[in-house]
C-alpha positions in Angstrom: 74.0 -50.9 12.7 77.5 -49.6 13.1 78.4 -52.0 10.1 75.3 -50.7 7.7 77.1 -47.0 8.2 80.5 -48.0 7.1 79.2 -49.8 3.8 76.9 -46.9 3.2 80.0 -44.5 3.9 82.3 -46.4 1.4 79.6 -47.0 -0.9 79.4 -43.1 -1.2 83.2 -42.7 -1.0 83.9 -45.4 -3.9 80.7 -46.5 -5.5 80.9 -44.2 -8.4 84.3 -45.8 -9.4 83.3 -49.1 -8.6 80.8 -48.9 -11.2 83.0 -46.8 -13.8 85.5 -50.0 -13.4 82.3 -52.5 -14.0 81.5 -51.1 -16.7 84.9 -50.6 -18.1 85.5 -54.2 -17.5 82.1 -55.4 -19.1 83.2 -53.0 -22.5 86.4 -54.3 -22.8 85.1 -58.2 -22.4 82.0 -57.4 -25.0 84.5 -55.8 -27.4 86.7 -58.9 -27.0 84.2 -61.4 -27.5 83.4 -60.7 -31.4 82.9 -62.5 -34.8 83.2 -62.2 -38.7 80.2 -61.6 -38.8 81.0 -60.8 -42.8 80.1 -63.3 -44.4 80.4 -66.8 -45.8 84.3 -68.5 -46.1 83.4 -69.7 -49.5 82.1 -66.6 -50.4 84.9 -64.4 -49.4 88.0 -66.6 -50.3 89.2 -67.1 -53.3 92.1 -69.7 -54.4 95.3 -68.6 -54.8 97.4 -69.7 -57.9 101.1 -70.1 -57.9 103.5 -68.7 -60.5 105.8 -71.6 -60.6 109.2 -69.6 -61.8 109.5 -66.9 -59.5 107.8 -68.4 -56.0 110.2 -70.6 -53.9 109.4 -74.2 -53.0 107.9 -73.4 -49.6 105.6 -70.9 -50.9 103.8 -73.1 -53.6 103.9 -75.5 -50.5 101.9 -72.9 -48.6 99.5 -72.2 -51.2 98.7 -75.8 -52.1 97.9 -76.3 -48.3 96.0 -73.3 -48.9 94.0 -74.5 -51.4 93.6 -77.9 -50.1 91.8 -76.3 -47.1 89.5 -74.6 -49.8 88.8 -77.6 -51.6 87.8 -79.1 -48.4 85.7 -76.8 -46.8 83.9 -75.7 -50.0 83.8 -78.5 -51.8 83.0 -77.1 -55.3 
């Protein structure tokens, strides 16, 4: 009996935080937990061209690769 007191006592001492923290904790992991939910890949990317006299080796490297993931995944 003596043990049903001191949970009810704490409860009242603390519950209102306890729950203030849960639900705190649950926000935070909801808020974490999201997706693009925008739209289609294929439908929002577009390729990207080079300009072959002004971008540097490693960026027309980058954009092939790019593009090669484009080609793949959308296979026009």
């Amino acid at each position: 009996m003596l043990k049903h007191r001191k949970i009810r006592m704490f409860w009242r001492a603390w519950g209102g935080l306890i729950k203030l923290a849960l639900l705190f904790a649950t926000l935070i992991l909801l808020a974490s937990c999201t997706t693009n939910t925008s739209g289609d890949y294929c439908l929002l990317y577009r390729p990207i061209y080079a300009d072959y006299s002004f971008d540097t080796p490693e960026t027309i490297r980058q954009i092939d690769d790019n593009n090669v993931v484009y080609d793949t995944l959308c296979e026009r």
